[in-house]
TIDOBA-336063 format. One record per atom (N, C-alpha, C): residue number from 0; atom name; x, y, z. Coordinates in steps of 0.1 Angstrom, whole numbers, always signed. Layout:
<recs>
{rec NUM,CA,{X,Y,Z}}
...
</recs>
This chain:
<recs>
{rec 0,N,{-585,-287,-1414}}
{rec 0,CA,{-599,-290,-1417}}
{rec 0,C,{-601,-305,-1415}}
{rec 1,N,{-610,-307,-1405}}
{rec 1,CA,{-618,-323,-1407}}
{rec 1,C,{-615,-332,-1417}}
{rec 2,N,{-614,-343,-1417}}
{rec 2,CA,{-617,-350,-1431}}
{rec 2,C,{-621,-363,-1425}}
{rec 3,N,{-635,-370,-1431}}
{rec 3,CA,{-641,-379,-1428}}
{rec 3,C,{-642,-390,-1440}}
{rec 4,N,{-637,-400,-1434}}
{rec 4,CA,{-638,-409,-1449}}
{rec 4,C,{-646,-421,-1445}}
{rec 5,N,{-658,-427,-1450}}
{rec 5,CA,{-666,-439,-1445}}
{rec 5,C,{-665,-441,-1433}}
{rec 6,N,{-670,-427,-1428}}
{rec 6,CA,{-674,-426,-1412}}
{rec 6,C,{-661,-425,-1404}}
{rec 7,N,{-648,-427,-1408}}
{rec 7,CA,{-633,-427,-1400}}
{rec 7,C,{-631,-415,-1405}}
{rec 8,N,{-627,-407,-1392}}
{rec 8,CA,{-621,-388,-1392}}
{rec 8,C,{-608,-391,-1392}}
{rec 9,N,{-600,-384,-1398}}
{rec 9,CA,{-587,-385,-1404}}
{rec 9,C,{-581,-371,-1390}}
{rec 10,N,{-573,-379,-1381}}
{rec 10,CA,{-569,-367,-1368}}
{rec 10,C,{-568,-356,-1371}}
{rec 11,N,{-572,-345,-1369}}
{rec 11,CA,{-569,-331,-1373}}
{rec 11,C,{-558,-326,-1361}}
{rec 12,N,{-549,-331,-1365}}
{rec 12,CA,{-537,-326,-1356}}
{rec 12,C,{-521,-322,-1360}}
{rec 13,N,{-515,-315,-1352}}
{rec 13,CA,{-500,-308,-1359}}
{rec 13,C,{-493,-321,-1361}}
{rec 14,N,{-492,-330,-1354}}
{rec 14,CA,{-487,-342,-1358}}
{rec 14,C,{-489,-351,-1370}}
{rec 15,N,{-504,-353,-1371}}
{rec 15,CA,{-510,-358,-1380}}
{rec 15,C,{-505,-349,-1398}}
{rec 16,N,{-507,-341,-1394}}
{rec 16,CA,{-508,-330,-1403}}
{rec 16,C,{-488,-331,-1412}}
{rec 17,N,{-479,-332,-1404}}
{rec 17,CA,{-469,-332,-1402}}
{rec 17,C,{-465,-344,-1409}}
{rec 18,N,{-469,-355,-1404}}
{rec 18,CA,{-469,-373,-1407}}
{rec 18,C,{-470,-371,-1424}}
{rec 19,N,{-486,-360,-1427}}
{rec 19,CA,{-491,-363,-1438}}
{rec 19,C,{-480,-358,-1450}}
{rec 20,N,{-476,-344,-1443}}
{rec 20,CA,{-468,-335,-1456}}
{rec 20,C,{-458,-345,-1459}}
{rec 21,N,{-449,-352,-1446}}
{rec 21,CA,{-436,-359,-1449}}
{rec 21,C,{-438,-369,-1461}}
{rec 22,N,{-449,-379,-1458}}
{rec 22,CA,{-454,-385,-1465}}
{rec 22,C,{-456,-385,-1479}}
{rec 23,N,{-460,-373,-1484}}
{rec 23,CA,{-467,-371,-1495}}
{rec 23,C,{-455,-365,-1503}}
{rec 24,N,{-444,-363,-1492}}
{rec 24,CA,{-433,-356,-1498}}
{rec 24,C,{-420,-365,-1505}}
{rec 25,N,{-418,-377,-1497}}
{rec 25,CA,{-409,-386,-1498}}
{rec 25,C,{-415,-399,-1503}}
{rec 26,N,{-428,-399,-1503}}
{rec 26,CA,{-435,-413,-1510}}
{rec 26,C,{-441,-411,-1522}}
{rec 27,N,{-443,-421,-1533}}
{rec 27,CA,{-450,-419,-1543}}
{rec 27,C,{-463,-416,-1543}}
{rec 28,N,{-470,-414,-1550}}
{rec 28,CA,{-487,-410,-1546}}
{rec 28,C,{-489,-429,-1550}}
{rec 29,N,{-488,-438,-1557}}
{rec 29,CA,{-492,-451,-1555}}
{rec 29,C,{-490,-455,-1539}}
{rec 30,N,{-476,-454,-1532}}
{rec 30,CA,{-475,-457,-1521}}
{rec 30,C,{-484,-445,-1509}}
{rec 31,N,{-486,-437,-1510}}
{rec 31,CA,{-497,-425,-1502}}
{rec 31,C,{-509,-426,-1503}}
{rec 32,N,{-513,-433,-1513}}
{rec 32,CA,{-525,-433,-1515}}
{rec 32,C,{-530,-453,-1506}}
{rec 33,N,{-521,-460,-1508}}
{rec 33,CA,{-518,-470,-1502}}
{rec 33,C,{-518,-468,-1485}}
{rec 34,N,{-510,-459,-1480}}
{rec 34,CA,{-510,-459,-1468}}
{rec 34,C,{-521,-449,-1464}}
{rec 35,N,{-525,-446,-1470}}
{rec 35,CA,{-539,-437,-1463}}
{rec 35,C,{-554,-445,-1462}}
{rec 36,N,{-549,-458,-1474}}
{rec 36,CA,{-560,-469,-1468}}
{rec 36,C,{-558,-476,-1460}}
{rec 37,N,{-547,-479,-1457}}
{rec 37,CA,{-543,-490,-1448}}
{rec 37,C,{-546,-483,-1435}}
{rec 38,N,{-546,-470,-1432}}
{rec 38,CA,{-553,-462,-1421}}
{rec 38,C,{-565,-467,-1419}}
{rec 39,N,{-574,-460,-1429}}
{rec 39,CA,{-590,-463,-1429}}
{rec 39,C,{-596,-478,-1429}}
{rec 40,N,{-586,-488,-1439}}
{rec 40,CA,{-593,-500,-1433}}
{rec 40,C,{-588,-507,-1420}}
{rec 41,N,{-577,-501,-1414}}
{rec 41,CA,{-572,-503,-1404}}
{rec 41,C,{-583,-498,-1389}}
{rec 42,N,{-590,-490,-1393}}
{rec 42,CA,{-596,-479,-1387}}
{rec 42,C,{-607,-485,-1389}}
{rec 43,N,{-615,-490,-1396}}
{rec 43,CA,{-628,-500,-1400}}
{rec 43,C,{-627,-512,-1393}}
{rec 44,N,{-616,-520,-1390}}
{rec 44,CA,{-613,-533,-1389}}
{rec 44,C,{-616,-535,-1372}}
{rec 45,N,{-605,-520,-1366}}
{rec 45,CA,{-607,-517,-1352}}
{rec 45,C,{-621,-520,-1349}}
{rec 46,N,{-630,-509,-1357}}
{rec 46,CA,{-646,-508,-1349}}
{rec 46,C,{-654,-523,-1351}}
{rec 47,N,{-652,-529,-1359}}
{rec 47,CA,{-655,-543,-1360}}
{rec 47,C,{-650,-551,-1352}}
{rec 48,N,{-639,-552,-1341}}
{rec 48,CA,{-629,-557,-1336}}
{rec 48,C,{-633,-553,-1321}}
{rec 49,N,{-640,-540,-1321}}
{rec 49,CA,{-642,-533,-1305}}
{rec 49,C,{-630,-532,-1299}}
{rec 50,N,{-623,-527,-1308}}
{rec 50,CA,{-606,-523,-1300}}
{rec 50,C,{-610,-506,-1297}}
{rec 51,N,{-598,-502,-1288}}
{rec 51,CA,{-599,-487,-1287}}
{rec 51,C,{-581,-485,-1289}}
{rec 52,N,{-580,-475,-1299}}
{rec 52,CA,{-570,-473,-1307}}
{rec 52,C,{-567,-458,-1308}}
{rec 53,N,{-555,-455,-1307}}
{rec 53,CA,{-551,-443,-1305}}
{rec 53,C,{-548,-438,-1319}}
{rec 54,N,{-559,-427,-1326}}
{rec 54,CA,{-557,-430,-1337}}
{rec 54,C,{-550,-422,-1344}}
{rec 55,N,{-540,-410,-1337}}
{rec 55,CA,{-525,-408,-1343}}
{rec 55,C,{-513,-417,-1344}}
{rec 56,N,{-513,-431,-1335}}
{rec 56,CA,{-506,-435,-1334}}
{rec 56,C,{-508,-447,-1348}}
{rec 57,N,{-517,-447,-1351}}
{rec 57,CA,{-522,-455,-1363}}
{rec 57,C,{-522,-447,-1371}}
{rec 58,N,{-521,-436,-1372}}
{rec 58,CA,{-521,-433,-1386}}
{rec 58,C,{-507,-430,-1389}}
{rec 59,N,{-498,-426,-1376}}
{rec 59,CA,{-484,-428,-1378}}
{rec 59,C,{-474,-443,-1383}}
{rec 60,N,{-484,-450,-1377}}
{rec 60,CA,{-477,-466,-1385}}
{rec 60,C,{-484,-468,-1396}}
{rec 61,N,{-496,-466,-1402}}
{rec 61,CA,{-505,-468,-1413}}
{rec 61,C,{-493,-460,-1420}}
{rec 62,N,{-485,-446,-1423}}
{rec 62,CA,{-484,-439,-1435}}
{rec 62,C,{-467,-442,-1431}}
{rec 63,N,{-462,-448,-1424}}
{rec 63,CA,{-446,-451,-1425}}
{rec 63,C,{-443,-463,-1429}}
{rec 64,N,{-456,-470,-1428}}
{rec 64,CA,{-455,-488,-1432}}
{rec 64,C,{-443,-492,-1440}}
{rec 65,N,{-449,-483,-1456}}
{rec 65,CA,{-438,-489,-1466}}
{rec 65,C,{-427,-477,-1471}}
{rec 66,N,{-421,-464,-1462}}
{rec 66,CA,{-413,-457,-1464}}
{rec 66,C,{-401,-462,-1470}}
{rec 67,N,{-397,-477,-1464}}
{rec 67,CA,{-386,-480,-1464}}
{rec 67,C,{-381,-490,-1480}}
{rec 68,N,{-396,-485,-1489}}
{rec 68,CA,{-398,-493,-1502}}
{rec 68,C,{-390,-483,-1512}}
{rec 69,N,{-389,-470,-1505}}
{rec 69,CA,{-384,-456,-1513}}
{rec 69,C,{-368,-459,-1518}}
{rec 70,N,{-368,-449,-1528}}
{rec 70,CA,{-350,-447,-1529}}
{rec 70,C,{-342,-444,-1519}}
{rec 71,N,{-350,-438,-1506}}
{rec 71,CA,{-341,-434,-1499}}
{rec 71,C,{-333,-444,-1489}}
{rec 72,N,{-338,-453,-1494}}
{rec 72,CA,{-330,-468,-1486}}
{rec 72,C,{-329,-475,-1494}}
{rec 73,N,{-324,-480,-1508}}
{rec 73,CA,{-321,-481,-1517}}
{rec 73,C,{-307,-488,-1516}}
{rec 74,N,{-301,-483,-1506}}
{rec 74,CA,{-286,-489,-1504}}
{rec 74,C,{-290,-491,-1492}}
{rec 75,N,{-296,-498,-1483}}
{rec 75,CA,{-297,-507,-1472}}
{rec 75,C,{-303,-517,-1471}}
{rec 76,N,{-295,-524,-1462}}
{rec 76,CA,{-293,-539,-1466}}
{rec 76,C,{-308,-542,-1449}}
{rec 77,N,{-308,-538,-1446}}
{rec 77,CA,{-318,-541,-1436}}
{rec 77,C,{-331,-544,-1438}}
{rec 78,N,{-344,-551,-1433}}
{rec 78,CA,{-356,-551,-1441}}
{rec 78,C,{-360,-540,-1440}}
{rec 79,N,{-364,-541,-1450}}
{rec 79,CA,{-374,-529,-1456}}
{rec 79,C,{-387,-520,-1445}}
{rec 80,N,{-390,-533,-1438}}
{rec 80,CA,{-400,-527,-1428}}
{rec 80,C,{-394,-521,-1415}}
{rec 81,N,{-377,-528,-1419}}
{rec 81,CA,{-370,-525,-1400}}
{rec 81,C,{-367,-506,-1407}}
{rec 82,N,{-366,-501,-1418}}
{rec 82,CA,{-364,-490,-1423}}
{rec 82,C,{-371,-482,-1418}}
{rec 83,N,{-387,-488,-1426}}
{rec 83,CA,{-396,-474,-1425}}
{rec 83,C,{-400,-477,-1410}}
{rec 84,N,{-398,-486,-1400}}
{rec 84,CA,{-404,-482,-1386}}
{rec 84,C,{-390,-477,-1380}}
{rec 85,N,{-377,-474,-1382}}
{rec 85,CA,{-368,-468,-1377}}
{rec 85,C,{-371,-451,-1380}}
{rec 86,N,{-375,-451,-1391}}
{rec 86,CA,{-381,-438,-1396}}
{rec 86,C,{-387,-429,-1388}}
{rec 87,N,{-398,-438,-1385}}
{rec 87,CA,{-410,-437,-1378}}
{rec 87,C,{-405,-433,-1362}}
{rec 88,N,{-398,-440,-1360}}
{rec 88,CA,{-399,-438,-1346}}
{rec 88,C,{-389,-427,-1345}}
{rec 89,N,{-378,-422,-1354}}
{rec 89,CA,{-374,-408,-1347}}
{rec 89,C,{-380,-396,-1353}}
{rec 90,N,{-392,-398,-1363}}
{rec 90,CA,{-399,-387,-1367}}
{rec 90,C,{-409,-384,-1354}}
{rec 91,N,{-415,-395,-1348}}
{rec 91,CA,{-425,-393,-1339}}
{rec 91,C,{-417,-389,-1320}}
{rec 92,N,{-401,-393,-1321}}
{rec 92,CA,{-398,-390,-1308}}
{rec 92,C,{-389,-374,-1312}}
{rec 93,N,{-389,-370,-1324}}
{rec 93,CA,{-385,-359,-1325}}
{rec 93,C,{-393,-347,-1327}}
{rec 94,N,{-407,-354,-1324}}
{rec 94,CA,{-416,-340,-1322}}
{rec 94,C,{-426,-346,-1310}}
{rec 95,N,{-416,-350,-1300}}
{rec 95,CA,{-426,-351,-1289}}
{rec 95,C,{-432,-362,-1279}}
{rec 96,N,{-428,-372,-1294}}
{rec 96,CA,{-440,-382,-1287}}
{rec 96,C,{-432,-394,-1279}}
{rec 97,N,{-436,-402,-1271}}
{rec 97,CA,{-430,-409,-1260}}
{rec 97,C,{-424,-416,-1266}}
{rec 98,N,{-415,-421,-1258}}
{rec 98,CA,{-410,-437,-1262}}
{rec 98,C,{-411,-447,-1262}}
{rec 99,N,{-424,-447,-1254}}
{rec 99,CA,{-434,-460,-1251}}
{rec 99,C,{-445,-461,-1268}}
{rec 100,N,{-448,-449,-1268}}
{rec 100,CA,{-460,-451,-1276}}
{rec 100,C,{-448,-447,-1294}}
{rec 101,N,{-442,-440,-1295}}
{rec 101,CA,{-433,-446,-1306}}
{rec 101,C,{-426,-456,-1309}}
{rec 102,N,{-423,-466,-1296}}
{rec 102,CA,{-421,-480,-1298}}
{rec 102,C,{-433,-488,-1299}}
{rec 103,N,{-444,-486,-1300}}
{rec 103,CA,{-456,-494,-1307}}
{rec 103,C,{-459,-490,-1321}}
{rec 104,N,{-453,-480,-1324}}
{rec 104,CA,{-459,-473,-1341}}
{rec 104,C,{-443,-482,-1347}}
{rec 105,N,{-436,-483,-1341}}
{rec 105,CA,{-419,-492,-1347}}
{rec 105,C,{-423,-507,-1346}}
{rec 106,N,{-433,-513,-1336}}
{rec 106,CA,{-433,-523,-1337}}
{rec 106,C,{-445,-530,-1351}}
{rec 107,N,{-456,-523,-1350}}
{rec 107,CA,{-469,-523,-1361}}
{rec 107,C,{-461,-524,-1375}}
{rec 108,N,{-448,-516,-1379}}
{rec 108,CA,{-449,-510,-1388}}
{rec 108,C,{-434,-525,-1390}}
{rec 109,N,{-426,-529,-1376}}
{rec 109,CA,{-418,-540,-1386}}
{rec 109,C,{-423,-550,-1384}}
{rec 110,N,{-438,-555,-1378}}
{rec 110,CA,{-442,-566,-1378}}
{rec 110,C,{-455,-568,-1392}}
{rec 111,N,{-454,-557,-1399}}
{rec 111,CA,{-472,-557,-1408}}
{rec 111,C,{-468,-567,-1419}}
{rec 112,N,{-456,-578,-1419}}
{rec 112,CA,{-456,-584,-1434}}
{rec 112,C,{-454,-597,-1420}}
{rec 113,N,{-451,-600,-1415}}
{rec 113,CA,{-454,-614,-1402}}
{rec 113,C,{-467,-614,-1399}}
{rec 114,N,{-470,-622,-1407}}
{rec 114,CA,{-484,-626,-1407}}
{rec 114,C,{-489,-637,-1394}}
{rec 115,N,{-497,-635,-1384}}
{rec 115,CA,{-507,-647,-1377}}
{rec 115,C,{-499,-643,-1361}}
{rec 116,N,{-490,-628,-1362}}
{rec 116,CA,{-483,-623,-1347}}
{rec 116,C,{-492,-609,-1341}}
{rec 117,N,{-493,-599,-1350}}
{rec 117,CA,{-492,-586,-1349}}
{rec 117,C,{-510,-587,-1340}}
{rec 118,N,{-518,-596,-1349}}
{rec 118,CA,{-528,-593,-1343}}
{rec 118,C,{-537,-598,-1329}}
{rec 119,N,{-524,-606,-1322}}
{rec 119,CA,{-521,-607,-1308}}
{rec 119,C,{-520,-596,-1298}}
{rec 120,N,{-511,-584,-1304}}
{rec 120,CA,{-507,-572,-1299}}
{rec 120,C,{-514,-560,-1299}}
{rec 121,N,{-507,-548,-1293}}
{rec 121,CA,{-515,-535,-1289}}
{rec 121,C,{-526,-533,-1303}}
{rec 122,N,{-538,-526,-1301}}
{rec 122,CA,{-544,-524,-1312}}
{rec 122,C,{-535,-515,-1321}}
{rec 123,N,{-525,-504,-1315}}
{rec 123,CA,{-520,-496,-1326}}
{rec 123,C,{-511,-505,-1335}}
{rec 124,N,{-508,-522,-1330}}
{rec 124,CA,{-500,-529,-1338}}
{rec 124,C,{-507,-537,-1347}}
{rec 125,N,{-517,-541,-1346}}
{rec 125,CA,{-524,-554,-1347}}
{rec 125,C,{-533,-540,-1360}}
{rec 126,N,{-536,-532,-1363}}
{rec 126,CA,{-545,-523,-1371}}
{rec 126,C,{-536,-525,-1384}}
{rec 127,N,{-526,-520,-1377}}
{rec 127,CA,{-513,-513,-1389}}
{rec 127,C,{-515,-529,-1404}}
{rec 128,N,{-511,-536,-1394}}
{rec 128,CA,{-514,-553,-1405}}
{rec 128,C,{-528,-556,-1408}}
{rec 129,N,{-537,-555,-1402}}
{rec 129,CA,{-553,-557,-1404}}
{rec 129,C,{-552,-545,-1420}}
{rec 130,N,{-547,-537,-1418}}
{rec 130,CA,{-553,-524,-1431}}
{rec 130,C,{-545,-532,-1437}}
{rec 131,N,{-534,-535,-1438}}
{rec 131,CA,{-525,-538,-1454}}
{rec 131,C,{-533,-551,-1454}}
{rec 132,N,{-537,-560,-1449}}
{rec 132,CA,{-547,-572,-1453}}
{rec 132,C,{-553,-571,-1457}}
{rec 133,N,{-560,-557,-1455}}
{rec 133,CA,{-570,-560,-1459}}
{rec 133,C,{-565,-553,-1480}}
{rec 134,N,{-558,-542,-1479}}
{rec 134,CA,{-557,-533,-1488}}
{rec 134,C,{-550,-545,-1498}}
{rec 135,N,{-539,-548,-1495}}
{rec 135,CA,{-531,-559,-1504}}
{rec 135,C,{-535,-573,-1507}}
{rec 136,N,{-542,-577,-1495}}
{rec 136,CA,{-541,-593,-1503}}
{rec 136,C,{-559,-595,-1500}}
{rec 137,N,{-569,-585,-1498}}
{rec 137,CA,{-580,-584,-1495}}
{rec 137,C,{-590,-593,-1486}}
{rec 138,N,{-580,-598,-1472}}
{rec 138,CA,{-581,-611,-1459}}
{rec 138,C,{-598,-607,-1456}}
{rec 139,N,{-595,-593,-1453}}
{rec 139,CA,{-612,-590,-1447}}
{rec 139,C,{-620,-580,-1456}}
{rec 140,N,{-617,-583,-1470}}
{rec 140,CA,{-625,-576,-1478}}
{rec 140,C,{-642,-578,-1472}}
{rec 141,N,{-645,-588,-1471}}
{rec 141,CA,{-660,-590,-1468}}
{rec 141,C,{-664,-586,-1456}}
{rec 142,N,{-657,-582,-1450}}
{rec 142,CA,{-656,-578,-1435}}
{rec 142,C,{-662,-563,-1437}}
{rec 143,N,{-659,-557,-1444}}
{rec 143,CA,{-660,-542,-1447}}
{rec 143,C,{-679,-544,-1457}}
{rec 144,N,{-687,-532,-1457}}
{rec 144,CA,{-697,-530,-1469}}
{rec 144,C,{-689,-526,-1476}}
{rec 145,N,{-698,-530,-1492}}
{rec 145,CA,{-698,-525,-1506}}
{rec 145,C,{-695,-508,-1503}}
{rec 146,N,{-701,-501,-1495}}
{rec 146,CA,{-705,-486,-1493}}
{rec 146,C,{-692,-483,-1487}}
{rec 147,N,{-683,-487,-1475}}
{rec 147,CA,{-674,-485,-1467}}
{rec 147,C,{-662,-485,-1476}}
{rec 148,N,{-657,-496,-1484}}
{rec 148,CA,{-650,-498,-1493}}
{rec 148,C,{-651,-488,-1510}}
{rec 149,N,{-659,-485,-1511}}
{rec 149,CA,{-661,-475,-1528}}
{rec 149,C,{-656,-464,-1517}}
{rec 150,N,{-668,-457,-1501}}
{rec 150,CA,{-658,-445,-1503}}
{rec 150,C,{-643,-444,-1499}}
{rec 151,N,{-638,-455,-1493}}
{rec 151,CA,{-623,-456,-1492}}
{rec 151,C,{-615,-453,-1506}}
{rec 152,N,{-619,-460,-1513}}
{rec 152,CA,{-612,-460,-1527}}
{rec 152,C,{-615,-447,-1537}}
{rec 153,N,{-627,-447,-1534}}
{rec 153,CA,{-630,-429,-1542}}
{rec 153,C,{-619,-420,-1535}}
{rec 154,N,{-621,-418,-1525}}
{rec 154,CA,{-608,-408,-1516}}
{rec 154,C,{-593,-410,-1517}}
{rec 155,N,{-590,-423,-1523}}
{rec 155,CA,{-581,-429,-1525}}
{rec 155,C,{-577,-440,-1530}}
{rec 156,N,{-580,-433,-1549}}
{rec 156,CA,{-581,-443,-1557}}
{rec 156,C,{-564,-456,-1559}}
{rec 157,N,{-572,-464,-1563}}
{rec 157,CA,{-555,-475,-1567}}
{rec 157,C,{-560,-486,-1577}}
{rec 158,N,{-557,-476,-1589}}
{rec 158,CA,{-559,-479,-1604}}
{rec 158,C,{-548,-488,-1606}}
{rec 159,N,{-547,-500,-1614}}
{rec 159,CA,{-541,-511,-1611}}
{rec 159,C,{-531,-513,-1605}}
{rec 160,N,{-538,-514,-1593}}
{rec 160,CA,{-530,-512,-1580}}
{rec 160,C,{-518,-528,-1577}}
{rec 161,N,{-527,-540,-1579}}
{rec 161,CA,{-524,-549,-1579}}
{rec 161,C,{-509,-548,-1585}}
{rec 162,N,{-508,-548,-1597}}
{rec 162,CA,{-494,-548,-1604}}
{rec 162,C,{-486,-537,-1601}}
{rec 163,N,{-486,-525,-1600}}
{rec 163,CA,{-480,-517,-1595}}
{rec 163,C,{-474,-522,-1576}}
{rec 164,N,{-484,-522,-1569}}
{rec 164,CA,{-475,-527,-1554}}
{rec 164,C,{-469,-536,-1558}}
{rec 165,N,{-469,-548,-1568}}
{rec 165,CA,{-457,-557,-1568}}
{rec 165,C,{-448,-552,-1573}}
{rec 166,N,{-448,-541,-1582}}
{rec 166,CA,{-435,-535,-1587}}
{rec 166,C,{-430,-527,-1576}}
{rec 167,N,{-436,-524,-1565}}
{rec 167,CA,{-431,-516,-1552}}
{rec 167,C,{-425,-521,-1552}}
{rec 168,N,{-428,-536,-1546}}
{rec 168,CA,{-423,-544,-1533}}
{rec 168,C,{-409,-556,-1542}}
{rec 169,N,{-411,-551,-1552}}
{rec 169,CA,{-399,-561,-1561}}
{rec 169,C,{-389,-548,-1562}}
{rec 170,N,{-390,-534,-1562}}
{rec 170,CA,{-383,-525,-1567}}
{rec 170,C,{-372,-521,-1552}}
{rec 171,N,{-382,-521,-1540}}
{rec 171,CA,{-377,-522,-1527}}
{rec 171,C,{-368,-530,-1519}}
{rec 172,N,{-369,-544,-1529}}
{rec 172,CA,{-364,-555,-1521}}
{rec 172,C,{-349,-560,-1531}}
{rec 173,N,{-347,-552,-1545}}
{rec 173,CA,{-346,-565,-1551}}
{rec 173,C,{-323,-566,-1548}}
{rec 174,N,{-323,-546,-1538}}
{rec 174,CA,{-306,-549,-1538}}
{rec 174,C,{-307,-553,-1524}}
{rec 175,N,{-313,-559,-1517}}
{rec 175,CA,{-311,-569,-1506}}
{rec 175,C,{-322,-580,-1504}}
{rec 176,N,{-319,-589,-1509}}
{rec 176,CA,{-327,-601,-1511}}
{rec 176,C,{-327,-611,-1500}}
{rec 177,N,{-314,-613,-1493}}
{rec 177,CA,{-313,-617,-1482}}
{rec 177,C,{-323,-612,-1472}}
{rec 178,N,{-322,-603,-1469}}
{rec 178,CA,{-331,-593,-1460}}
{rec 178,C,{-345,-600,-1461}}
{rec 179,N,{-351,-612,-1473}}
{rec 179,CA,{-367,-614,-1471}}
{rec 179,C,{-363,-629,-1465}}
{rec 180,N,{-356,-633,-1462}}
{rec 180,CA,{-356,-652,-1460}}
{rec 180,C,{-369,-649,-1447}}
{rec 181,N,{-372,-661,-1451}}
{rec 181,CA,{-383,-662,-1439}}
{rec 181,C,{-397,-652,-1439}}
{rec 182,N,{-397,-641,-1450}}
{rec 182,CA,{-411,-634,-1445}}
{rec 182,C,{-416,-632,-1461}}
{rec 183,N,{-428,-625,-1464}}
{rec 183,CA,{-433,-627,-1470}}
{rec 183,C,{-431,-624,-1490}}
{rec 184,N,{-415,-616,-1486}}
{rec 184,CA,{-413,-607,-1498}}
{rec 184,C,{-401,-615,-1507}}
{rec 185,N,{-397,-626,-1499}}
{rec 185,CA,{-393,-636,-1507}}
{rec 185,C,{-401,-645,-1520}}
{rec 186,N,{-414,-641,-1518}}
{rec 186,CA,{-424,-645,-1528}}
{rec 186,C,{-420,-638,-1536}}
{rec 187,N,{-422,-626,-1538}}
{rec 187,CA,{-420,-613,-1550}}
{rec 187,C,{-411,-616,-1555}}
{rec 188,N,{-399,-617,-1544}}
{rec 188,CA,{-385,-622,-1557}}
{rec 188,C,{-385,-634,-1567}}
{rec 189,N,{-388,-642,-1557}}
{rec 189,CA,{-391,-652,-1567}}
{rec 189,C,{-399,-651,-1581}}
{rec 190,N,{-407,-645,-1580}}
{rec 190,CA,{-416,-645,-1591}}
{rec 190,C,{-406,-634,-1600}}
{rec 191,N,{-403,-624,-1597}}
{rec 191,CA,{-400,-607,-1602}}
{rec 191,C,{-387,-610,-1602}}
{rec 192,N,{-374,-612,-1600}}
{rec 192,CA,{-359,-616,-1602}}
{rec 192,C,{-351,-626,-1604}}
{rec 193,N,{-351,-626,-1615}}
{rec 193,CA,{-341,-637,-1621}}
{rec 193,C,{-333,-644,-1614}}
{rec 194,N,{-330,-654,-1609}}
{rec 194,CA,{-321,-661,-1606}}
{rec 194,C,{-320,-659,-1592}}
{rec 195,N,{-330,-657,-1585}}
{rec 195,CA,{-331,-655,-1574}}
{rec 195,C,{-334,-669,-1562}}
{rec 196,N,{-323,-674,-1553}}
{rec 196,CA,{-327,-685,-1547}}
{rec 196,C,{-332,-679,-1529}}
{rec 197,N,{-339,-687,-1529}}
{rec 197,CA,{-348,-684,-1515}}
{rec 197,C,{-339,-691,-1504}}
{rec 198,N,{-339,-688,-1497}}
{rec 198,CA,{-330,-692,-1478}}
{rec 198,C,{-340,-704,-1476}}
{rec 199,N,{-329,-716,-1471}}
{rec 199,CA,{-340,-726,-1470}}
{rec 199,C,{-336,-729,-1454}}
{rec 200,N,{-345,-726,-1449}}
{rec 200,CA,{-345,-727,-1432}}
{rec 200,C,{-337,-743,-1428}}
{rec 201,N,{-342,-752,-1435}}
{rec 201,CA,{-338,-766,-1432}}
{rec 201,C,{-325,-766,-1434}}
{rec 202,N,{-320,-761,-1449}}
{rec 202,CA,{-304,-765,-1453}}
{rec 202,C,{-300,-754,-1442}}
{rec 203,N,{-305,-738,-1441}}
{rec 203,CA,{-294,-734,-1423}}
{rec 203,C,{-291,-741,-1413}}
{rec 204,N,{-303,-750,-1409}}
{rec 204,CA,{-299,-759,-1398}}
{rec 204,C,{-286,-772,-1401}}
{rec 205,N,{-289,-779,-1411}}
{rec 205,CA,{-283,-784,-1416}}
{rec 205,C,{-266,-778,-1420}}
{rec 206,N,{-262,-771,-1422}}
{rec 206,CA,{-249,-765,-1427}}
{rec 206,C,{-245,-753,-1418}}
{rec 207,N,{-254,-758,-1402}}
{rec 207,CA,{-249,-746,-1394}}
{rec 207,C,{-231,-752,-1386}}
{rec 208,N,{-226,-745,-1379}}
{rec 208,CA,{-212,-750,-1373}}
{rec 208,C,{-215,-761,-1363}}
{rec 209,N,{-223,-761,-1359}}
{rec 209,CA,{-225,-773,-1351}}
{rec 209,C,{-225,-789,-1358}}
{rec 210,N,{-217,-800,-1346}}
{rec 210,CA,{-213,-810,-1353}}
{rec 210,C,{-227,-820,-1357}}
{rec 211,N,{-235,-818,-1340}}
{rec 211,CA,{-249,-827,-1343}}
{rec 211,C,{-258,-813,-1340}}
</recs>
């Protein structure tokens, strides 16, 4: 059946449809409900943007984004985002879909926390980050109406959402810490883990093998 949310149709497709069960099956409903906005304001952002976006392939990076926040990677030491777009790309080449266009739903989904790159790139890459900016740290909240935004969130509420995604993104990160030097989830530790020291890009250069 159709589903239209603040004018964005949610793909009525076996793919789609497939994307959504895995989803709903292996993620928490805070994180499902999270990636089903990051679709729609991803999907909002486009039409404001006059991009043309393939919009299974966006909603395949929109709902894999943060898979890799789950227990099921829990023991990997890899980033978090290189997880859920590894995910991603053999869910989507294992029912079909290219290797061109599953390597853009892999790239959206490890570039959506490198901020000031993604939105250089394909619209299916450049959306995937636009929705979590907008959903997480609210970059183009004003960009969206009062009207576009209630019915996103009615459809898919996120009742103190705020504190709960940091407890995601601190619960995802906190047995490989190394894994955030340099991107944005080094923040979270810091704040959320004790005794936690940040990678300082300077002292690597400094204390690399090289004499000068």
């Amino acid at each position: 059946m159709t589903e239209t949310i603040a004018g964005i149709t949610i793909p009525d497709t076996a793919l789609v449809r497939d994307i959504t069960e895995y989803v709903r099956e292996h993620e928490s409903e805070l994180l499902f409900h999270h990636s089903r906005r990051v679709f729609l304001f991803g999907s909002l952002m486009g039409q404001r943007r006059g991009l043309s976006v393939d919009p299974e392939l966006l909603y395949a990076g929109a709902m894999f984004h943060d898979l890799g926040l789950t227990e099921t990677f829990h023991s990997s030491q890899l980033r978090f985002e290189v997880d859920s777009a590894n995910a991603a790309r053999a869910f989507l080449t294992a029912r079909g879909v290219s290797a061109a266009d599953a390597q853009k739903v892999w790239t959206g989904i490890a570039l959506h926390t490198t901020p000031g790159v993604p939105e250089f790139m394909e619209p299916e890459v450049a959306l995937v980050t636009a929705g979590v900016e907008t959903d997480v740290l609210g970059i183009w909240y004003h960009e969206l109406s009062a009207e576009q935004r209630s019915a996103v969130v009615e459809a898919h509420p996120r009742p103190d959402f705020k504190n709960r995604i940091l407890a995601a993104f601190t619960a995802g990160n906190v047995h490989r810490p190394d894994s955030t030097f340099g991107n944005v989830n080094a923040d979270v530790l810091a704040h959320y883990l004790p005794g936690f020291e940040r990678g300082d890009f300077v002292e690597v250069i400094r204390q690399s093998p090289w004499s000068e």
